[in-house]
N, C-alpha and C positions, 0 to 999 in steps of 0.2 A: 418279148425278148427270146429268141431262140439258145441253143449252145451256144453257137459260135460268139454270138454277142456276150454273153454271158463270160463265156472263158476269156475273151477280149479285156472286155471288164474288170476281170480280176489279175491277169497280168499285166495290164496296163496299170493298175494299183500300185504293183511290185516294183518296177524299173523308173529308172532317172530318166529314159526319153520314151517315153508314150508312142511317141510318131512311127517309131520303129517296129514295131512290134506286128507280126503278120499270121493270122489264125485262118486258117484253111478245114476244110468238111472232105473225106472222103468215105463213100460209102463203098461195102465189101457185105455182100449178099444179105445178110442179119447184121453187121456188124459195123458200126461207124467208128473212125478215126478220127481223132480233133490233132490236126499240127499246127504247135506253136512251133514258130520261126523267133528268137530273140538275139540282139546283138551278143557277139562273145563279149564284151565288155559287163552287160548286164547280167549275163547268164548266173551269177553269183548271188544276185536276188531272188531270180526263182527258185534256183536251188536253196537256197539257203544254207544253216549251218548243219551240215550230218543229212540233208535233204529234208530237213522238214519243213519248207518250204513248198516244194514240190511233192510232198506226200499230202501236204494240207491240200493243194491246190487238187491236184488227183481228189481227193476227198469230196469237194464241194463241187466239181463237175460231175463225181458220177452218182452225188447226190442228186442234185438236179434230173439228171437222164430217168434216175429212180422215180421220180416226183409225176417226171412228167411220161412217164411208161415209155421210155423207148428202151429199143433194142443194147444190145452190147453197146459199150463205149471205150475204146482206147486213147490213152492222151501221150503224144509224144510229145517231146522236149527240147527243142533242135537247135544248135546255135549255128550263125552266120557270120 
């Protein structure tokens, strides 16, 4: 299981339609980017109450990246 499957995984946990949800990799010289794409309707999930939802979520990806020694990791958070 790489990131991406990985953060997949976990925001697809979060929201009421799974199907929706679209996690993209771009890399930037050392420094990879994870973008989650979630409906505006869900985006209330991820975020959570106060964001800690999305602080948690932050958390366990760039644990992961730790784990498994990669470079930088940013996580963006994007509604559609």
């Amino acid at each position: 299981m790489n990131i991406v499957e990985y953060t997949e995984f976990l925001v697809k946990s979060l929201v009421e339609d799974p199907d929706m949800i679209k996690v993209e990799e771009f890399k930037e010289d050392e420094n990879t980017i994870i973008e989650v794409m979630v409906p505006e309707a869900d985006m209330k999930y991820v975020i959570g109450k106060a964001g800690k939802n999305a602080h948690a979520l932050r958390t366990l990806v760039y644990a992961y990246a730790y784990i498994h020694k990669m470079h930088k990791i940013k996580l963006n958070i994007e509604a559609f």
